[in-house]
C-alpha positions as CSV (number, residue, x, y, z in Angstrom):
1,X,0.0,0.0,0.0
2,X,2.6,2.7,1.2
3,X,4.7,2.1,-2.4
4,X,1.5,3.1,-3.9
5,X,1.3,5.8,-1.7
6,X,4.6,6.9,-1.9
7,X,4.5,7.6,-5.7
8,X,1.3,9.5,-5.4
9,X,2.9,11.8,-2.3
10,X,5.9,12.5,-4.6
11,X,4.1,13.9,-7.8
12,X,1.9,16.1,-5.8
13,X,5.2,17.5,-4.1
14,X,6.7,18.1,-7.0
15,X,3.6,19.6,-8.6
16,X,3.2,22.4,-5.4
17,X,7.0,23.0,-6.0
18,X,6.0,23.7,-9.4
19,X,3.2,25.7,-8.9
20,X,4.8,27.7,-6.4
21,X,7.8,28.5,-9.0
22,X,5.6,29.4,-11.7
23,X,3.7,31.7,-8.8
24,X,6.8,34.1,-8.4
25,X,7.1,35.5,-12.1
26,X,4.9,35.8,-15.3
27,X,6.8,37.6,-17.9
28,X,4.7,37.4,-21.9
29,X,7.5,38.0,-24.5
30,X,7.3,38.2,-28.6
31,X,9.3,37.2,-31.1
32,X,10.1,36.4,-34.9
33,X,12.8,35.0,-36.2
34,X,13.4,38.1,-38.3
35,X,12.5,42.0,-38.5
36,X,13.0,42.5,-42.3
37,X,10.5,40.2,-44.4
38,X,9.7,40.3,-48.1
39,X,6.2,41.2,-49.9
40,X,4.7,37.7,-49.7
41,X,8.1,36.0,-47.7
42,X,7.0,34.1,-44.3
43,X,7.2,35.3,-40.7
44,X,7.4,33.0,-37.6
45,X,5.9,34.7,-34.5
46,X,6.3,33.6,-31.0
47,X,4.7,34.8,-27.8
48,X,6.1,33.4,-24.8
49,X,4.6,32.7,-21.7
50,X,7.3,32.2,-19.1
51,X,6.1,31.3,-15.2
52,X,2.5,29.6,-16.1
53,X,1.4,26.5,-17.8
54,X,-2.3,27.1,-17.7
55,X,-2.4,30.4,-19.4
56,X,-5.5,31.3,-21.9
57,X,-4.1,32.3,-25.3
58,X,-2.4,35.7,-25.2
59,X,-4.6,38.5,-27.1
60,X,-2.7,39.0,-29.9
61,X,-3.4,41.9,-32.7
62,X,-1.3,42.1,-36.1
63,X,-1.4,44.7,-38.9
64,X,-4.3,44.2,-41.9
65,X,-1.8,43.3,-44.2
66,X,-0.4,40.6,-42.7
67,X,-2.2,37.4,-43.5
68,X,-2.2,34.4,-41.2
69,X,-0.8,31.0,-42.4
70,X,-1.4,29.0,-39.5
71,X,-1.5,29.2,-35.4
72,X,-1.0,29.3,-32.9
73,X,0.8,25.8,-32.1
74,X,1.0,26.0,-28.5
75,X,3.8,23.7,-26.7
76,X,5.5,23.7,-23.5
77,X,8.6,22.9,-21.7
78,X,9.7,23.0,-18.3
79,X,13.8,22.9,-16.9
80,X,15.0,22.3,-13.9
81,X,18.3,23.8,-12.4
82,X,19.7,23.9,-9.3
83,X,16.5,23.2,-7.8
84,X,14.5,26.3,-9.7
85,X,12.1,25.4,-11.9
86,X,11.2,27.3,-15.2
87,X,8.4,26.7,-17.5
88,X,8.0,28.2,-21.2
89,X,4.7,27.9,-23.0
90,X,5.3,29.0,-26.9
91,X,2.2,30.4,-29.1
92,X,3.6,29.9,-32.7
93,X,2.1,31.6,-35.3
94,X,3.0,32.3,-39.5
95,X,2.0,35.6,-40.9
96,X,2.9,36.8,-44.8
97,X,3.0,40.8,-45.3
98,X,1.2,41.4,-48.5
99,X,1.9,45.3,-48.5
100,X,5.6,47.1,-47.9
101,X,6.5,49.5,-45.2
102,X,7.3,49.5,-41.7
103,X,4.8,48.0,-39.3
104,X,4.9,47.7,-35.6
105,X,3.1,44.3,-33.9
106,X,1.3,46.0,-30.4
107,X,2.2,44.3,-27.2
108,X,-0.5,41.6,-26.5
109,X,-1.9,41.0,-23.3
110,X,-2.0,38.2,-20.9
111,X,-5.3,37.9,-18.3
112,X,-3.7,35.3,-15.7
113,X,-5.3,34.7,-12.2
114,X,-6.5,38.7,-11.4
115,X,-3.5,40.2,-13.4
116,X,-2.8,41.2,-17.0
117,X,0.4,41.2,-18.1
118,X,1.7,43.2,-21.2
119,X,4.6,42.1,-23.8
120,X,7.3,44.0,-25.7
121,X,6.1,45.7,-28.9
122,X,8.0,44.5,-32.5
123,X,8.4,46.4,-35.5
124,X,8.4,44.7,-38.7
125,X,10.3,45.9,-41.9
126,X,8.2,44.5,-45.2
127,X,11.1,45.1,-48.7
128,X,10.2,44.4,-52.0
129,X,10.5,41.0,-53.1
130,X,14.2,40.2,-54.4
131,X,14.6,37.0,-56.4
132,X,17.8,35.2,-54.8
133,X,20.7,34.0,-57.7
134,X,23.4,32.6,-57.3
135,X,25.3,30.4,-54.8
136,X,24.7,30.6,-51.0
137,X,28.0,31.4,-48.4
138,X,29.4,28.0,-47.4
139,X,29.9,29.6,-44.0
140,X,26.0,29.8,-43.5
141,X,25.3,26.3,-44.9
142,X,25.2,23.5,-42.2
143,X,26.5,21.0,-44.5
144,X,29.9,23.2,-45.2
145,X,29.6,23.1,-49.0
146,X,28.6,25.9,-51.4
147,X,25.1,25.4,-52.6
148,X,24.0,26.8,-56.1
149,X,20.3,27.8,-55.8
150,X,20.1,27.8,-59.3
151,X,20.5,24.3,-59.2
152,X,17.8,23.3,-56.3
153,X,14.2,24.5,-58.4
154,X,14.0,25.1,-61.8
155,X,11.0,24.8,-64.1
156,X,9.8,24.2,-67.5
157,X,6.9,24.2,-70.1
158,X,6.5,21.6,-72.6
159,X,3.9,20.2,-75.2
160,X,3.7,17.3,-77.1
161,X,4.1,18.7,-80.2
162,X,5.5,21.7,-82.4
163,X,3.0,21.5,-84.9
164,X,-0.9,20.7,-85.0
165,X,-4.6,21.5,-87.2
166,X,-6.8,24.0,-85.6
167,X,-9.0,22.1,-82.9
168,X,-6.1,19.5,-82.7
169,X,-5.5,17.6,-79.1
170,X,-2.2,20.0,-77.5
171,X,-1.1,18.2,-74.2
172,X,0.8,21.0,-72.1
173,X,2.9,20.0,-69.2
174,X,4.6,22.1,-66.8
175,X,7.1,20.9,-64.1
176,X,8.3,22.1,-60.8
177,X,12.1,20.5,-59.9
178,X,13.1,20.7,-56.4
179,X,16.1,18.9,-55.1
180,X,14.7,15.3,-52.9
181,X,14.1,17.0,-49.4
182,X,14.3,20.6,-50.1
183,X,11.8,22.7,-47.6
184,X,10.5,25.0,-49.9
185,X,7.3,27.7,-48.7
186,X,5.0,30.3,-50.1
187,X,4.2,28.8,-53.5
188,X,3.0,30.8,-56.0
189,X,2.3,29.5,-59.6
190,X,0.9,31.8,-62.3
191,X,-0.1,28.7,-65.4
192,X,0.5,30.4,-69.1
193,X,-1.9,32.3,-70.7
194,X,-3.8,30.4,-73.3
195,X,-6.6,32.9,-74.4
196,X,-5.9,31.5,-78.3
197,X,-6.8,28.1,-76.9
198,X,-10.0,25.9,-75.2
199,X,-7.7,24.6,-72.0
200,X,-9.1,21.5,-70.7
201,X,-7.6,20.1,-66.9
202,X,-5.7,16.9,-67.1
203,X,-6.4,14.5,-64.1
204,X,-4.3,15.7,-61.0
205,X,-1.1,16.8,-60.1
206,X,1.3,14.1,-60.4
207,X,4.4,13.6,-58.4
208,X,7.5,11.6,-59.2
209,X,11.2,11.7,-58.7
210,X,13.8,12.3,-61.4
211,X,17.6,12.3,-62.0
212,X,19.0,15.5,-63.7
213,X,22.9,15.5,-64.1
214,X,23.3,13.4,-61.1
215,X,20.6,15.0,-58.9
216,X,17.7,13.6,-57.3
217,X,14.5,15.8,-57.7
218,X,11.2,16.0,-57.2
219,X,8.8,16.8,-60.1
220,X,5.3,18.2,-59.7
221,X,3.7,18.0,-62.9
222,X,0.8,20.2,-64.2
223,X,-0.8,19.1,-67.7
224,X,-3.0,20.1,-69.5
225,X,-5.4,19.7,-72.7
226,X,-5.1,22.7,-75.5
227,X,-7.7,23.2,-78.3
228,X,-6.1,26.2,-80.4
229,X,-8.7,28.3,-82.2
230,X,-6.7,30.3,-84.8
231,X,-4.5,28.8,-86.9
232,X,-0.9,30.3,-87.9
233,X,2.4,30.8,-85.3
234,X,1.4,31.0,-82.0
235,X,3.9,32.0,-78.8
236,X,2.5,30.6,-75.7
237,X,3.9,32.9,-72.8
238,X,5.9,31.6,-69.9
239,X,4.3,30.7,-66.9
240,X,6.0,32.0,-63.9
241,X,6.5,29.9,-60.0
242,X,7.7,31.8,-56.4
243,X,8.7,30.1,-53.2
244,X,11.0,30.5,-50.4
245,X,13.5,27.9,-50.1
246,X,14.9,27.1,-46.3
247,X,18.1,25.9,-46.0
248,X,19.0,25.0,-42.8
249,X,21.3,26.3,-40.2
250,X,23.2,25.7,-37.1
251,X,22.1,27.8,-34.6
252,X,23.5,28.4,-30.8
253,X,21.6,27.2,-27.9
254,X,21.2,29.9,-24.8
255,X,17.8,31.1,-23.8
256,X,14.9,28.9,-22.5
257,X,13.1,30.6,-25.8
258,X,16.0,29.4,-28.0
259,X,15.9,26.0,-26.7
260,X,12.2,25.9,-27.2
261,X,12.5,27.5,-30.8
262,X,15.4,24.6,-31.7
263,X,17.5,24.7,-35.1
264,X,16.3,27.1,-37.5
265,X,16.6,27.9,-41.5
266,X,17.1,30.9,-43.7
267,X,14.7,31.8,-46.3
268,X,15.6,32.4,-49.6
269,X,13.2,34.0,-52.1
270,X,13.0,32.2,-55.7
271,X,11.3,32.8,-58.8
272,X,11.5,31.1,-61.9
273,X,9.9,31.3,-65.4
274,X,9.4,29.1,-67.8
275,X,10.5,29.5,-72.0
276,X,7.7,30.7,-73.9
277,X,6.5,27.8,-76.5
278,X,6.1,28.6,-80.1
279,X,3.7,26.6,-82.0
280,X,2.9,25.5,-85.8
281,X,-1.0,25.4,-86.2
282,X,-2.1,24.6,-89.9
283,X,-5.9,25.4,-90.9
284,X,-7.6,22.2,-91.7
285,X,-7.6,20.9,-95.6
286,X,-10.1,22.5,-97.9
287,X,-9.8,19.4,-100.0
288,X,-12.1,16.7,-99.2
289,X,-13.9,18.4,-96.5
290,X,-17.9,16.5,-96.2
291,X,-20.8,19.6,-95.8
292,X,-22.0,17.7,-92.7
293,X,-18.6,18.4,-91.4
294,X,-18.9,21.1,-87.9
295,X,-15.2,20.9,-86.8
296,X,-15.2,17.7,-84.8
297,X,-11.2,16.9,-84.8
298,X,-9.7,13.7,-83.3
299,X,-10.6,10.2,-83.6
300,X,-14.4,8.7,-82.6
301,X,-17.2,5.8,-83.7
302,X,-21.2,6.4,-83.7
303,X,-23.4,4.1,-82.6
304,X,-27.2,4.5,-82.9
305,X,-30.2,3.3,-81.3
306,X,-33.9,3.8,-82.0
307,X,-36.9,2.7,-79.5
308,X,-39.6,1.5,-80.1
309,X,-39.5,0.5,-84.0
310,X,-43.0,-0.2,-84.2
311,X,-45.1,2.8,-83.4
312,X,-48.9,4.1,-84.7
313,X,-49.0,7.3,-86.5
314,X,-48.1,10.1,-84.2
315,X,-46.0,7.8,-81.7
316,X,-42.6,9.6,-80.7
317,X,-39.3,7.6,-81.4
318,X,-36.6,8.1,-79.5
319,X,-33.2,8.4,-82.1
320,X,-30.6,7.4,-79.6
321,X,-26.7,8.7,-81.2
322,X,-23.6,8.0,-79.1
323,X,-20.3,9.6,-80.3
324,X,-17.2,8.3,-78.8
325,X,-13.4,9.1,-79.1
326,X,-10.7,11.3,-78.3
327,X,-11.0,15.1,-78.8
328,X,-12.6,18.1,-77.9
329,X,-15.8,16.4,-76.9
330,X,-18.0,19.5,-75.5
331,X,-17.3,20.9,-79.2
332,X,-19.3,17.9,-81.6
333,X,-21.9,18.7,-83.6
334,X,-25.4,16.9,-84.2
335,X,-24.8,14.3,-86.9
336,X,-26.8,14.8,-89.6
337,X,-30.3,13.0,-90.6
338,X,-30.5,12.5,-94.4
339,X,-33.0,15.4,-95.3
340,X,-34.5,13.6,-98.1
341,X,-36.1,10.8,-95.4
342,X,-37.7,13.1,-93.1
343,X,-40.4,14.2,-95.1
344,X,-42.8,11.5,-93.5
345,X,-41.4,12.6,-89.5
346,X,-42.3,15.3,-87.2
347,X,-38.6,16.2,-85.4
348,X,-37.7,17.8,-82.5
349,X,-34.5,19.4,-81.6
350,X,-31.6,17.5,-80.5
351,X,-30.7,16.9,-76.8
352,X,-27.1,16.3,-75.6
353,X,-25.3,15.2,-72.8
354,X,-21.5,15.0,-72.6
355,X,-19.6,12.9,-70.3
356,X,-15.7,13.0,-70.1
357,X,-14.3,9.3,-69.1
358,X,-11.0,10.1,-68.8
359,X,-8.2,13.0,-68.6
360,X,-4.9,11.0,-67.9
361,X,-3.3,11.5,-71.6
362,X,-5.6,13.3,-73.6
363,X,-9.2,13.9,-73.3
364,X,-11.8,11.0,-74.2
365,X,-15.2,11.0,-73.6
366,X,-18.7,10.6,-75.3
367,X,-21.5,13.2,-76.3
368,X,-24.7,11.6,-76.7
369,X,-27.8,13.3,-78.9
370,X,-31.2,12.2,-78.2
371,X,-33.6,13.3,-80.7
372,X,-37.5,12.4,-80.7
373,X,-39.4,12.5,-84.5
374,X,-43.0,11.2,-85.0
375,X,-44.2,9.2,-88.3
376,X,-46.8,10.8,-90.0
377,X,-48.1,8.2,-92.4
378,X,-48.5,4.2,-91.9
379,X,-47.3,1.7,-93.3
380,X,-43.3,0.0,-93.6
381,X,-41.0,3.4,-93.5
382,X,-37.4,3.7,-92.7
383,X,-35.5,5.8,-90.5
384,X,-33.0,8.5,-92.4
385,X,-29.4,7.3,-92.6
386,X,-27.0,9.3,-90.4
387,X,-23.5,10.3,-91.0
388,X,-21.6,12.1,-88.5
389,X,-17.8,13.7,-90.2
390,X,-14.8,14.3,-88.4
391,X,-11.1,15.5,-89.0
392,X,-8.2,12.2,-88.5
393,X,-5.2,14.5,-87.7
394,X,-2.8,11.3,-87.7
395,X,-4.2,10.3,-91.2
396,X,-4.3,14.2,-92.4
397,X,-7.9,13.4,-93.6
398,X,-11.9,13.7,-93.3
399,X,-13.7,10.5,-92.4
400,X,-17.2,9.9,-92.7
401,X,-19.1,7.5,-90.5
402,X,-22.5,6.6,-91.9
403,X,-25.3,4.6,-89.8
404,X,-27.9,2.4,-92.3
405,X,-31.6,3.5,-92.0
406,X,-33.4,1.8,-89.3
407,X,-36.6,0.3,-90.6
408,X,-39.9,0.5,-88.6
409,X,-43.6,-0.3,-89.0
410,X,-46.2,2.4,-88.5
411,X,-49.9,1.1,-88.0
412,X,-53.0,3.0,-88.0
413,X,-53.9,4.9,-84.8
414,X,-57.6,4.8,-83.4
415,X,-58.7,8.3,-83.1
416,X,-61.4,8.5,-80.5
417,X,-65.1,9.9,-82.0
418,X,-67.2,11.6,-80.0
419,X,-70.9,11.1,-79.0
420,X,-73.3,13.3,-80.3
421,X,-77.3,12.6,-79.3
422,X,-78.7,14.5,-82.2
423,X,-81.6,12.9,-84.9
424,X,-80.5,15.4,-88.0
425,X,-77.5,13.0,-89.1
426,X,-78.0,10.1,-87.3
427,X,-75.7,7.0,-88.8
428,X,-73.7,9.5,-91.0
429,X,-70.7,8.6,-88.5
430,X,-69.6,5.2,-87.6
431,X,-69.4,4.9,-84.1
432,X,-72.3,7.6,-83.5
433,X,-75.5,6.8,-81.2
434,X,-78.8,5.9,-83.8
435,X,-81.9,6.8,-82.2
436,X,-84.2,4.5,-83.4
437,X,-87.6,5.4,-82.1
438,X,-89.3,7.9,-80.2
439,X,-91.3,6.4,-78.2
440,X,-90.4,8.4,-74.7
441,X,-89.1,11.2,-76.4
442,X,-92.1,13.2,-76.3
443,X,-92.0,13.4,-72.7
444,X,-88.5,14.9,-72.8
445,X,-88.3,16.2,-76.4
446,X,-86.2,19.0,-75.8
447,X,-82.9,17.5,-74.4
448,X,-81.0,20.6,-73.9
449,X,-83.5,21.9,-71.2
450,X,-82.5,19.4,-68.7
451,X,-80.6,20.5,-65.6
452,X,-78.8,19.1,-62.9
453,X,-80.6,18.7,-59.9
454,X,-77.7,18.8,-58.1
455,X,-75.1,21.7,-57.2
456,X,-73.9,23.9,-59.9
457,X,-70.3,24.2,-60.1
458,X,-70.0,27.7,-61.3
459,X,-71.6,28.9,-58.0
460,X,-68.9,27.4,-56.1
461,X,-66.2,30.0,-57.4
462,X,-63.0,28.5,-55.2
463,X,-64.1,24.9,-56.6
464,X,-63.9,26.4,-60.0
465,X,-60.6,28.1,-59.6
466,X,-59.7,24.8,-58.6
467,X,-60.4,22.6,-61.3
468,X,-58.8,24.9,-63.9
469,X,-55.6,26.5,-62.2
470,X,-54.3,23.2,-61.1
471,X,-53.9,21.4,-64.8
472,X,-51.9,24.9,-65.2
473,X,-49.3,24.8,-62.6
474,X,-49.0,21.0,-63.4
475,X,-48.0,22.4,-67.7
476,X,-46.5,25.4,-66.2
477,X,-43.9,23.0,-63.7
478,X,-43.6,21.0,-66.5
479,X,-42.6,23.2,-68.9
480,X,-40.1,24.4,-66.1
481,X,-38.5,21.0,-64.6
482,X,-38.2,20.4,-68.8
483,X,-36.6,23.9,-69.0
484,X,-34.2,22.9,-66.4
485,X,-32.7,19.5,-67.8
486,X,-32.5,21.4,-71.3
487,X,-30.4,23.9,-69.3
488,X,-28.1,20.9,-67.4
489,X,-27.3,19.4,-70.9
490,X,-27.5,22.5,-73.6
491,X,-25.4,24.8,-71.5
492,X,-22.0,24.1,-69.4
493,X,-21.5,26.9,-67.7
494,X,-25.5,26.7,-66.3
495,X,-24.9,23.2,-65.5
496,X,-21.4,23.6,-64.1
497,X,-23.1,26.2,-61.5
498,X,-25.5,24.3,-60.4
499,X,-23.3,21.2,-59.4
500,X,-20.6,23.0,-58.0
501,X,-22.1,23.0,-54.6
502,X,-22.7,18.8,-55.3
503,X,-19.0,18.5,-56.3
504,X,-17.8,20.2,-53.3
505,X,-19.5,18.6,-50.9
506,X,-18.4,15.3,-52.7
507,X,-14.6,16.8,-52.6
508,X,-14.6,18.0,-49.0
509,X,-15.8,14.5,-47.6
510,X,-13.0,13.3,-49.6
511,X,-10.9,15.6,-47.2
512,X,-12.5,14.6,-44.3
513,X,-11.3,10.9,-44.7
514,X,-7.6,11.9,-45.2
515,X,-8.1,14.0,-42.0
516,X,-8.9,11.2,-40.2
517,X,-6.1,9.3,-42.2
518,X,-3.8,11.6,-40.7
519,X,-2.4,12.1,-44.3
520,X,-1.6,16.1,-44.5
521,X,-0.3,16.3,-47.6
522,X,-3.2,15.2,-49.9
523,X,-5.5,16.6,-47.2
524,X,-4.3,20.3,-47.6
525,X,-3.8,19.3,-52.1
526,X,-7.6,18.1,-51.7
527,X,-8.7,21.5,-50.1
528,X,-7.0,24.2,-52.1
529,X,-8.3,21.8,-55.2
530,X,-11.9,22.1,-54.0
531,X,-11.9,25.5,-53.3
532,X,-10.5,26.6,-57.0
533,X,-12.5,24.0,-58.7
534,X,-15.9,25.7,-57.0
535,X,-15.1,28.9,-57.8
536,X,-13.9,27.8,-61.0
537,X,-17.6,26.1,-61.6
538,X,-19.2,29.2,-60.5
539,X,-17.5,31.4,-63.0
540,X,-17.5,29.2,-65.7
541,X,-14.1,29.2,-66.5
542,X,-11.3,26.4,-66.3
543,X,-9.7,25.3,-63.2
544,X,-6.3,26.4,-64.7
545,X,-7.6,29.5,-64.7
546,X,-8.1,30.4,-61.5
547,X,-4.9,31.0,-59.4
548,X,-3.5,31.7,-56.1
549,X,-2.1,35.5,-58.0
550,X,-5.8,36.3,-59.8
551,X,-8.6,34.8,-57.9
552,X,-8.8,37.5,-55.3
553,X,-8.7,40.6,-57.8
554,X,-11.5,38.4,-59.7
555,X,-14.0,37.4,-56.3
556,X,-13.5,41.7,-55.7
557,X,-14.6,42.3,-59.3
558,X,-17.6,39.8,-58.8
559,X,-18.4,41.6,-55.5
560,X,-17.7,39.2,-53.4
561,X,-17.2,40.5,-49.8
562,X,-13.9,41.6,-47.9
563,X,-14.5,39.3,-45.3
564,X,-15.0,36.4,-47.6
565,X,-11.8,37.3,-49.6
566,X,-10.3,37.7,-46.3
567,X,-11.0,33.9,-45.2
568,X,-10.7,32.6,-48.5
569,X,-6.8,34.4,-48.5
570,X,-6.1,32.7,-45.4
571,X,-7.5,29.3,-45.8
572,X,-5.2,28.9,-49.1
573,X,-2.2,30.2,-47.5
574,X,-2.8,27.4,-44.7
575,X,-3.0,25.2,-47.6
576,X,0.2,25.7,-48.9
577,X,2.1,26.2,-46.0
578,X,0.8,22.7,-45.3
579,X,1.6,21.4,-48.6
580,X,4.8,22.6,-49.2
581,X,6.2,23.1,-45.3
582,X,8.7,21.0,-43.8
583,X,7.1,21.7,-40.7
584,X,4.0,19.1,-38.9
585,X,0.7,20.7,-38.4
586,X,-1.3,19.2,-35.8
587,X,-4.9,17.7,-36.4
588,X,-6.5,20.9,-34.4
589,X,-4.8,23.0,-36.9
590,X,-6.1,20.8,-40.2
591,X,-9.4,20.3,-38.5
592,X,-9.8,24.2,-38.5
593,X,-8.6,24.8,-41.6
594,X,-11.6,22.1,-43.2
595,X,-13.9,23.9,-41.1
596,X,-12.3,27.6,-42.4
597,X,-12.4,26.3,-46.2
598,X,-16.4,24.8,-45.8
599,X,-17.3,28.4,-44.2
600,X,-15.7,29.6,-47.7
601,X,-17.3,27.3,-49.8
602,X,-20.7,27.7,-48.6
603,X,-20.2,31.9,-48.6
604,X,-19.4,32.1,-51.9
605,X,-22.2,29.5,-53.1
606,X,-24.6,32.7,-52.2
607,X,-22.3,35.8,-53.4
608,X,-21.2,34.1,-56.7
């Protein structure tokens, strides 16, 4: 019993000696690890609680321009010398200055048992951004070796090809190189412009490792699918990338703060651009070209369907088409119905829906038409043939796919007659009532004086309105929910709007599960992706075409509130610091950052 005691006795000495230390002296302190910063560089900032453990977070207030990137990671640590005990509780926090000047940080305040206690005050230096060249002191470098920066991240912007047709497949690729286990920070990547293009995502990111002159590297690839839309020489423009790169140094031990802080690393802006890329794009052959030909360039097969092939006169047909292949899908044209065939059909307008089934080389997908016409005549009739053209830019020619006419079988259709009780005509009609005798008609000769003994419907006025609005809201919702799936499959950017809350949702449960993974990296890729793919589905434009450097002068333009911009700013930042940081986030941290980035989400659903 007593060396159960004992134990017990010991801890709760120990802890009163503690309690009593921390008792004497509460000193707050701030700190960064440096007082001149770049335009978009990375501050650390550190308020220190020395003489408590069990302190609320210190009050802290920063200048508008300074953007948080995460925090505050709290740890503590406690030393004891010569008997004294001394306890240090860090709040870590990562700011980025988006405006230059000087800026002083205000003293923040401490409430702690009945006494506030006030910190130092910092003032900040924000420069210009300097791109760092060159090759780094070997004197600063932990390692003892010159390193060439130059060397360490480079980047470069590729396609498949030199020369294509107008509306011909482009794959563009750009890379990011960084040497294998290179911190880098504050990525910034501003894709090409391709406003003489349709751009077209491909897949994700991927992520690889490969040897350049000796050195490992990793690669983060960017692709993506070009449609050009002039012909002649075209210059695509260099697309640019920023970072800080952190190469590590020693650094001496002394203070309690120091110790807590451990080894640090020096920041070194970088930017990079790529070469521009000149392309070759040749007008498609006047030679050959089919009149049913509407641009379609790639490689596909048709495949038609028609239901039901035996119909009555006036019976819809469904005319089922399915194109298939590799191109620019949301671009195909209807195929064409042979015009000489249609005399005998009612048609109706075309309906199409296009699904994309893959974007890991090149885009494939399928577009398919649904078109309803109605025979007009009985008897054995055919459906038109249907030919769909199309541009072969491996082969350099036009091909023509052609579909046989369908036969069907159209009967007679039953029109219903009406009754009429009338003598004058009686038996003209087949089908008609023959009064044959009149017998009992004297009693009631005149038919059209009878009235209902019962309750006349036009006195009841609400029973009335009744029976004839309701059959028009039924047409008039009809005419509506058919207005509506017209709009999901006719027009993108309607339909891309009104699924982008859908994909989201769909995205951020993705996130959720790598949360809960504890996998950081493809959590934070997961929710900058969802973020720039919703608000690149609410304007309608390509997901390469909404950046990190554009998106916030864009949301401004679109009126989208400060505060929104403001959160939106700040969940990104979090994103990247997480992506691209050597540095461990904790799961509080990643779970606020979800809940910051589904805030976003959900505000601009109702502003955009």
């Amino acid at each position: 019993m007593m060396r159960k005691v004992f134990p017990i006795i010991i801890f709760m000495f120990m802890l009163n000696v503690i309690s009593t230390a921390y008792a004497k002296e509460v000193k707050v302190v701030i700190s960064v690890d440096k007082n001149r910063v770049e335009v978009g560089g990375h501050i650390r900032l550190t308020v220190g609680v020395e003489g408590a453990f069990d302190t609320d977070i210190p009050k802290l207030s920063m200048p508008e321009s300074f953007s948080l990137m995460y925090g505050p990671s709290v740890s503590t640590q406690t030393t004891i010398i010569n008997n004294v005990v001394k306890v240090f509780r860090g709040f870590m926090y990562g700011f980025s200055p988006r405006e230059k000047g000087e800026f002083e940080i205000d003293p923040v305040t401490l409430e702690y048992k009945g006494k506030t206690y006030t910190s130092n005050s910092i003032r900040i230096e924000v420069v210009e951004r300097t791109p760092f060249e060159g090759v780094i002191d070997e004197k600063s470098d932990t390692s003892g070796q010159r390193v060439d920066i130059n060397k360490m991240v480079f980047v470069e912007l590729t396609t498949d090809k030199a020369e294509a047709y107008i509306y011909e497949e482009i794959i563009q690729s750009f890379k990011l190189y960084f040497q294998k286990g290179l911190p880098i920070e504050d990525l910034d990547y501003v894709a090409a412009s391709t406003k003489s293009f349709l751009a077209e995502k491909l897949g994700e990111e991927r992520r690889y490792e490969e040897v350049r002159d000796g050195i490992l590297y990793n690669v983060i690839e960017l692709r993506t699918a070009l449609f050009p839309l002039v012909s002649g020489k075209i210059e695509i423009p260099p697309a640019s990338f920023k970072c800080n790169i952190i190469i590590r140094q020693q650094r001496s031990r002394g203070s309690l703060f120091d110790e807590f802080m451990g080894g640090s690393g020096r920041r070194y802006p970088v930017e990079r651009s790529t070469e521009p890329v000149k392309l070759i794009i040749k007008p498609l052959p006047a030679v050959g070209k089919p009149e049913n030909f509407t641009g379609a360039v790639g490689k596909y097969t048709m495949n038609v369907l028609a239901k039901p092939t035996k119909v009555k006169v006036g019976d819809p047909i469904t005319l089922t088409i399915n194109i298939r292949g590799e191109g620019n899908i949301q671009t195909i044209g209807e195929p064409l119905l042979a015009p000489d065939g249609m005399k005998n059909f009612k048609a109706y307008d075309f309906d199409a829906k296009v699904t994309i089934t893959d974007r890991g080389d090149g885009i494939k997908g399928e577009k398919l038409f649904n078109k309803v016409i109605e025979p007009q005549s009985e008897g054995n009739d055919v459906i038109p043939g249907i030919s769909f053209s199309y541009f072969d830019p491996d082969l350099e020619k036009y091909k023509t796919l052609t579909y046989e006419p369908i036969p069907i079988e159209v009967e007679h259709s039953d029109i219903e007659i009406p009754i009429h009780l009338s003598i004058e005509g009686a038996g003209m009609a087949k089908g008609q009532v023959k009064i044959l005798t009149k017998d009992i008609l004297p009693i009631m000769s005149d038919l059209y004086s009878f009235k209902n003994q019962g309750f006349a419907i036009y006195k009841r006025p609400l029973l009335l309105a009744i029976v004839f609005i309701i059959p028009i809201l039924i047409v008039v919702a009809c005419i509506y929910v058919q207005r509506q799936r017209e709009l999901l499959h006719t027009d993108v950017g309607y339909a891309r709007k009104k699924r982008a809350m859908a994909h989201a949702q769909k995205h951020l449960s993705n996130a959720r599960e790598l949360l809960q993974l504890d996998n950081s990296s493809e959590f934070y890729t997961t929710l900058a992706r969802t973020i720039l793919e919703h608000i690149a589905d609410k304007l309608n434009v390509t997901p390469a075409a909404v950046t990190s450097d554009n998106i916030y002068d864009i949301l401004e333009k679109r009126g989208v509130s400060n505060d929104v911009i403001k959160e939106l700013r700040q969940c990104l930042e979090s994103c990247d610091y997480g992506r691209f940081s050597s540095g461990q986030l904790t799961r509080e941290q990643m779970e606020s950052t979800l809940d910051t980035a589904e805030k976003v989400i959900m505000h601009l659903e109702k502003q955009l």
